[in-house]
Backbone as CSV, one residue per row, in Angstrom:
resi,resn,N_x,N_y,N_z,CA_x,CA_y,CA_z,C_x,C_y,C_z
1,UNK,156.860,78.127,98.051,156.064,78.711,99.103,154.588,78.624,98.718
2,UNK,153.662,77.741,99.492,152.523,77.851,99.263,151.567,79.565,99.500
3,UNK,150.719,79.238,98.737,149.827,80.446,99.231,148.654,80.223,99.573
4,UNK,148.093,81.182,100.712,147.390,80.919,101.263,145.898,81.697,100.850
5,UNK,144.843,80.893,100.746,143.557,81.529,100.209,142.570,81.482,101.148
6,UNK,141.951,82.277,101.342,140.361,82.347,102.015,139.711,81.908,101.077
7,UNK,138.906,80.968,101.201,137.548,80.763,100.439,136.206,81.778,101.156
8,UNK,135.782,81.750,100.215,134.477,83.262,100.932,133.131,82.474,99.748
9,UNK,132.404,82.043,100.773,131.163,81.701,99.657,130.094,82.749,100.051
10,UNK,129.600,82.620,99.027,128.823,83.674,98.680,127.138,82.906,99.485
11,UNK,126.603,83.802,100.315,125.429,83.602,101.241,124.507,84.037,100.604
12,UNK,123.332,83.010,101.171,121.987,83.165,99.664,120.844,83.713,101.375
13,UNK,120.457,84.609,101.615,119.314,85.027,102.669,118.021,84.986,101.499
14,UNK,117.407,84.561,102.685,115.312,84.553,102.258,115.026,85.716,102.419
15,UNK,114.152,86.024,101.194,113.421,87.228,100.911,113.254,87.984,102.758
16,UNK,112.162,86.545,103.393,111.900,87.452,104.716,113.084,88.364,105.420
17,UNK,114.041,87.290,105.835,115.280,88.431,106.116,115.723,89.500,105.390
18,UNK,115.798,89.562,104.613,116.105,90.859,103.759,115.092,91.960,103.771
19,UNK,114.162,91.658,104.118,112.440,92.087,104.112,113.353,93.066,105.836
20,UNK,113.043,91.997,106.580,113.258,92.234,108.191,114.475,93.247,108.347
21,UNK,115.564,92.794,107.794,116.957,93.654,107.840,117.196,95.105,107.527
22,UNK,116.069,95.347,105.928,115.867,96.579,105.519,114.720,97.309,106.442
23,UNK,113.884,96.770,107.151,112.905,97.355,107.876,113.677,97.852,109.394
24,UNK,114.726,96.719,109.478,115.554,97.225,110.553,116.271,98.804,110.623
25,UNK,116.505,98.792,109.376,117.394,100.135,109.223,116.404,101.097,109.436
26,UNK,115.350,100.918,108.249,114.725,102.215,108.306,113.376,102.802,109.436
27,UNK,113.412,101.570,110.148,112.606,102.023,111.381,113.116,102.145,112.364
28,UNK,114.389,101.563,112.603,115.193,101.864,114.032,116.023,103.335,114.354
29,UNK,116.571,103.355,113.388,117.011,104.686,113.191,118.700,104.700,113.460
30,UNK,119.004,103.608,113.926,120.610,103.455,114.029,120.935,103.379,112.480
31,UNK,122.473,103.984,112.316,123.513,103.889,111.140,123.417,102.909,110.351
32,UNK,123.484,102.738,109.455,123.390,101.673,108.456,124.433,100.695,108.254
33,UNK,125.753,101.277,108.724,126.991,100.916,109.352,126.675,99.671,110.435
34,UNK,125.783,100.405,111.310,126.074,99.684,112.721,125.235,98.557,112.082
35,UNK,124.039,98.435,111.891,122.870,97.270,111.853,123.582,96.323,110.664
36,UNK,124.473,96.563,109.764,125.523,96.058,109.173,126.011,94.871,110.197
37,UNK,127.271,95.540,110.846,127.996,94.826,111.583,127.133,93.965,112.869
38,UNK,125.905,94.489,113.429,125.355,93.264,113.688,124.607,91.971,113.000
39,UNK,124.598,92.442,111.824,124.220,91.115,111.134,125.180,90.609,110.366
40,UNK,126.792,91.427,110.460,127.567,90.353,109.976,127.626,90.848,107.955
41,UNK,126.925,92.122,107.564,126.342,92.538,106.533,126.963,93.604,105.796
42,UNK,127.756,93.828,104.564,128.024,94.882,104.425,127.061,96.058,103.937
43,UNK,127.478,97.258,104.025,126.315,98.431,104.045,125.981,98.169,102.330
44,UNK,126.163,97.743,101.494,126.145,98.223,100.155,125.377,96.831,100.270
45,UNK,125.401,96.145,100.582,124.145,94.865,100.979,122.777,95.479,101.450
46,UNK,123.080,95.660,102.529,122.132,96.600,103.055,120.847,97.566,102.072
47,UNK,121.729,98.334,101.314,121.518,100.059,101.262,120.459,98.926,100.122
48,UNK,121.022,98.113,99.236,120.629,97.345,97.971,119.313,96.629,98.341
49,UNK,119.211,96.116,99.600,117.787,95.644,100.225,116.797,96.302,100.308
50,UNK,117.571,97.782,100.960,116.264,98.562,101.372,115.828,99.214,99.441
51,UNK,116.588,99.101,98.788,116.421,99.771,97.597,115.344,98.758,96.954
52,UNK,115.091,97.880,97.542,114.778,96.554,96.732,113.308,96.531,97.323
53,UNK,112.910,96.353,98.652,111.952,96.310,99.558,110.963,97.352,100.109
54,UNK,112.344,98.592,100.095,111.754,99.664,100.569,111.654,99.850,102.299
55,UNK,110.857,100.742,103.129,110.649,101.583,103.984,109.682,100.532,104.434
56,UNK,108.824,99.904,103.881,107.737,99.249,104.413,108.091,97.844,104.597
57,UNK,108.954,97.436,103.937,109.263,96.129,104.295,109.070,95.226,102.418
58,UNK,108.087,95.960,101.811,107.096,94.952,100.571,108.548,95.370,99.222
59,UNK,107.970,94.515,98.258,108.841,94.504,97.202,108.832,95.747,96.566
60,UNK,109.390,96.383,95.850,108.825,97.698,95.090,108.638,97.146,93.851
61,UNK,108.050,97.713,92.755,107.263,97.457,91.319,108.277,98.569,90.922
62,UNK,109.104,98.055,90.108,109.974,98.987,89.037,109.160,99.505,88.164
63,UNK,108.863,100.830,87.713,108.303,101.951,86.873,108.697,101.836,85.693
64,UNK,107.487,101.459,84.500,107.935,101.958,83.627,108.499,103.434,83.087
65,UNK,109.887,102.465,81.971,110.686,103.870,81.932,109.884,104.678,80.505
66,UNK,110.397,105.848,79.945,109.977,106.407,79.468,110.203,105.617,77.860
67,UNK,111.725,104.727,78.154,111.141,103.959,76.893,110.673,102.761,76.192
68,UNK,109.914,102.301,77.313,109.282,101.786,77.517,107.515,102.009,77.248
69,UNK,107.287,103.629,77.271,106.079,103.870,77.075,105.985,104.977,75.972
70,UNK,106.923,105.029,75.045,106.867,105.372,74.002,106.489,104.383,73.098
71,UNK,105.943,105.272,71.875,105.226,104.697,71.009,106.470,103.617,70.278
72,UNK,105.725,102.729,69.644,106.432,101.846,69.118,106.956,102.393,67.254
73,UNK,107.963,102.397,66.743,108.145,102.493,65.515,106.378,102.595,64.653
74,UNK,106.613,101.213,64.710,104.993,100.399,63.456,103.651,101.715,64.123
75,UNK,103.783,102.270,65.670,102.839,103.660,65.658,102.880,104.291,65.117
76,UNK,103.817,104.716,64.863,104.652,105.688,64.316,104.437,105.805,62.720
77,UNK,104.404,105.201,62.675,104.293,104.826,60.896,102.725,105.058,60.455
78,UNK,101.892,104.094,61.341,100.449,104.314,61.483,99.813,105.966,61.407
79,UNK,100.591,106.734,62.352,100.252,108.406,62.098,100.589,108.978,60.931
């Protein structure tokens, strides 16, 4: 008995759409669900865009973390 497979390739979108899609959510005001299923998108796609882009549409600048802006060892030594 053969078996049967879906192939599912994996879709590469341009920054702009992802830009546009997350601006969709958070300025329209419909479910994150719904603007999903009109683009064919799952929400955890979605939620990951707007996390990425933000409210405004622009990239966000990841924050340095705290250890990151601690002193280095060789400072350390220096005091």
């Amino acid at each position: 008995m053969e078996r049967q497979t879906s192939e599912r390739r994996r879709r590469i979108f341009p920054a702009a759409f992802k830009r546009e899609a997350a601006l969709r959510v958070t300025k329209s005001g419909q479910p994150i669900v719904r603007v999903g299923e009109e683009l064919e998108l799952h929400e955890r796609v979605l939620r990951r865009w707007i996390a990425s882009y933000g409210s405004e549409g622009t990239a966000l600048q990841r924050r340095p973390t705290a250890q990151s802006v601690a002193p280095s060892p060789a400072d350390l030594t220096l005091e």
